[in-house]
ChimeraX commands (.cxc) that place a marker at each C-alpha (Angstrom):
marker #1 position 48.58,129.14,83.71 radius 0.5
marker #1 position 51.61,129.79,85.71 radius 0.5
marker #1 position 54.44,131.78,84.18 radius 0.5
marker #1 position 57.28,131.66,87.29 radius 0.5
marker #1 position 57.06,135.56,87.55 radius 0.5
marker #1 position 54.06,137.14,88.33 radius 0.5
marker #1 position 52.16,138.86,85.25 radius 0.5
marker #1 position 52.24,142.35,87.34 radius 0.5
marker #1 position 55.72,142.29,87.52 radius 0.5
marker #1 position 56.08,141.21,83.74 radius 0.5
marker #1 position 53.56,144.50,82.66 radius 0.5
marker #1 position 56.08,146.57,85.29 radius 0.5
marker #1 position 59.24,145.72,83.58 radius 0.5
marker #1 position 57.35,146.65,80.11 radius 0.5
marker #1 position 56.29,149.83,81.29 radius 0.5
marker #1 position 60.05,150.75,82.47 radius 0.5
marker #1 position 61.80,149.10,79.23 radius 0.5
marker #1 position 59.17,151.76,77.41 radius 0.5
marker #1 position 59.95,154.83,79.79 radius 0.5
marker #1 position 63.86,154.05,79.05 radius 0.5
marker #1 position 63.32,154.16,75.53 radius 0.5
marker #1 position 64.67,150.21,75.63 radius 0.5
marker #1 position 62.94,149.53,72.07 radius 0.5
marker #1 position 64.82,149.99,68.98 radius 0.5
marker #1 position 61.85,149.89,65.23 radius 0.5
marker #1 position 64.73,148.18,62.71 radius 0.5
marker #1 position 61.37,147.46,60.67 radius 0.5
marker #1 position 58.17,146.64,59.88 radius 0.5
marker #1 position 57.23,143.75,62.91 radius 0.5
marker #1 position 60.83,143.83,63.75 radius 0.5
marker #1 position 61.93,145.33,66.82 radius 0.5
marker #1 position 65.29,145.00,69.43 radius 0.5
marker #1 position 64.89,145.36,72.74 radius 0.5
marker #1 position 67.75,146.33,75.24 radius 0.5
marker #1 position 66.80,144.51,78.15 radius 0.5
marker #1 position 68.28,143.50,81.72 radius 0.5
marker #1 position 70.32,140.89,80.76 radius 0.5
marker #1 position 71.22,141.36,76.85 radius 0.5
marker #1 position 69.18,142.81,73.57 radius 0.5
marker #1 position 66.65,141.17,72.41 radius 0.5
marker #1 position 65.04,140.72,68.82 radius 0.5
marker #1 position 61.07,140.61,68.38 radius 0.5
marker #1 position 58.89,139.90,65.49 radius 0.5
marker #1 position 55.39,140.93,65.19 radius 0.5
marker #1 position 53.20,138.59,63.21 radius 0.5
marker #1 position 49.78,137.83,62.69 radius 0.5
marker #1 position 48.81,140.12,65.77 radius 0.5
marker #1 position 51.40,137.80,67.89 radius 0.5
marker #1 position 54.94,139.13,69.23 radius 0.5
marker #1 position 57.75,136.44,69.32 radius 0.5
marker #1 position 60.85,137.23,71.61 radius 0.5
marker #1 position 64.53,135.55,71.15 radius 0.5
marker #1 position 64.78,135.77,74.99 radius 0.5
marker #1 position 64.86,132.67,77.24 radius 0.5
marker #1 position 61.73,133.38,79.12 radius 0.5
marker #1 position 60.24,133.60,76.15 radius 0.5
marker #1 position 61.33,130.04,74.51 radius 0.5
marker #1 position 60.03,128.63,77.83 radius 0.5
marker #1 position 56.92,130.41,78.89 radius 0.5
marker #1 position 55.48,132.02,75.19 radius 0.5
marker #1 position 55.23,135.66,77.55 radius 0.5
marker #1 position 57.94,138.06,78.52 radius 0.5
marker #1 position 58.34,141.65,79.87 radius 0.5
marker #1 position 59.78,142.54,76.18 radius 0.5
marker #1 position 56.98,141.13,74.25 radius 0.5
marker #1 position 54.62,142.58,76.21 radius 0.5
marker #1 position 56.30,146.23,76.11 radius 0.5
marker #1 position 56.15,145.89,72.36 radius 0.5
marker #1 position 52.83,144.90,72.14 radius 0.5
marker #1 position 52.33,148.20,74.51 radius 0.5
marker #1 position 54.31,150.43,72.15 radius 0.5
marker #1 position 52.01,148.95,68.90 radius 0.5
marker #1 position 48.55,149.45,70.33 radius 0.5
marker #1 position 49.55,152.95,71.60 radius 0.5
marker #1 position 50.52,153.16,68.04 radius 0.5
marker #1 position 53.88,154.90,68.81 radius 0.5
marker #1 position 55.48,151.84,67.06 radius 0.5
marker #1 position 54.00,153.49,63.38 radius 0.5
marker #1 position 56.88,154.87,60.75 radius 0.5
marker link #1:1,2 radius 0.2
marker link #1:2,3 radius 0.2
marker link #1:3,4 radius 0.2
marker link #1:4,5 radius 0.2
marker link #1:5,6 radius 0.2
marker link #1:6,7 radius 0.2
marker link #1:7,8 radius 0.2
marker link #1:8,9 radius 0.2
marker link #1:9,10 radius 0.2
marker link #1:10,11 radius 0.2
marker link #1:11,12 radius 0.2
marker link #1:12,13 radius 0.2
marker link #1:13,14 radius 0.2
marker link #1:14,15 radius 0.2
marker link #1:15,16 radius 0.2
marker link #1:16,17 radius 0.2
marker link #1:17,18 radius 0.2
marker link #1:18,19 radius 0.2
marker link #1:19,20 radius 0.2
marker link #1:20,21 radius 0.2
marker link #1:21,22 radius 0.2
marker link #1:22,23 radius 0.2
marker link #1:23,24 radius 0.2
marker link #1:24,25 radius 0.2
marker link #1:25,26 radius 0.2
marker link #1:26,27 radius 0.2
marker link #1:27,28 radius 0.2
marker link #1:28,29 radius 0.2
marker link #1:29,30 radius 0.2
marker link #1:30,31 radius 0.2
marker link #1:31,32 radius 0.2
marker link #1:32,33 radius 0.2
marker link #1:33,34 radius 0.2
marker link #1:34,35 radius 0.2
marker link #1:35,36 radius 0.2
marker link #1:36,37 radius 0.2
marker link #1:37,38 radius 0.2
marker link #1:38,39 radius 0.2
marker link #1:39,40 radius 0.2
marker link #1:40,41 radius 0.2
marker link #1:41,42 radius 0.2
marker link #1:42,43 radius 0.2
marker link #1:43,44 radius 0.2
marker link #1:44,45 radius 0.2
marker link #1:45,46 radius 0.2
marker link #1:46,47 radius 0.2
marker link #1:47,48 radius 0.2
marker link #1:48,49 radius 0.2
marker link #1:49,50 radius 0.2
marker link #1:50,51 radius 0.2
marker link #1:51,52 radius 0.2
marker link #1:52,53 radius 0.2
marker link #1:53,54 radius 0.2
marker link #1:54,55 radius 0.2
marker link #1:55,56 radius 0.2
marker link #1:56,57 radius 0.2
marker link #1:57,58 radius 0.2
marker link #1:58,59 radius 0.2
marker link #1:59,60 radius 0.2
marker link #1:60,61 radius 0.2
marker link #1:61,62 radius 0.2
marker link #1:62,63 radius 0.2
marker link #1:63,64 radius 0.2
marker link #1:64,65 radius 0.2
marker link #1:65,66 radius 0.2
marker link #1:66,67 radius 0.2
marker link #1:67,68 radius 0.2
marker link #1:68,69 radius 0.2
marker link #1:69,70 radius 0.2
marker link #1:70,71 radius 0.2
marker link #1:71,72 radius 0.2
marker link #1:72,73 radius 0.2
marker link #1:73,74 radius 0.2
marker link #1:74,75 radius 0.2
marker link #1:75,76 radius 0.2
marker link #1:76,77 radius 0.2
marker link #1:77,78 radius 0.2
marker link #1:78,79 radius 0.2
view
């Protein structure tokens, strides 16, 4: 599966969106994301992340989905 950027890059951006403190909790599975070029809103559900960002809609994978799905399993993403 090919996903235009290379899937080292993506986990790159993720870990630098995280460092920045880029992730915004408004809820339980609901999360914004202040990335590159705009904000971002993500829902967890069903152990899946879903991202309103363009990459996203066309490849099912992005940098933001994959730095929440960093910040949940570190479980820093608990209230």
């Amino acid at each position: 599966m090919s996903y235009g950027v290379p899937l080292q890059k993506m986990l790159e951006k993720a870990d630098r969106l995280l460092k920045g403190n880029r992730i915004e909790r408004l809820d339980s599975g609901h999360y914004n994301v202040i990335g590159d070029h705009g904000t971002y809103t993500l829902v967890e559900r069903d152990g899946r992340v879903y991202c309103s960002c363009p990459g996203f809609q066309g490849k099912g994978i992005c940098s933001h989905s994959l730095a929440v799905m960093k910040l949940t399993q570190n479980g820093k993403g608990k209230f």
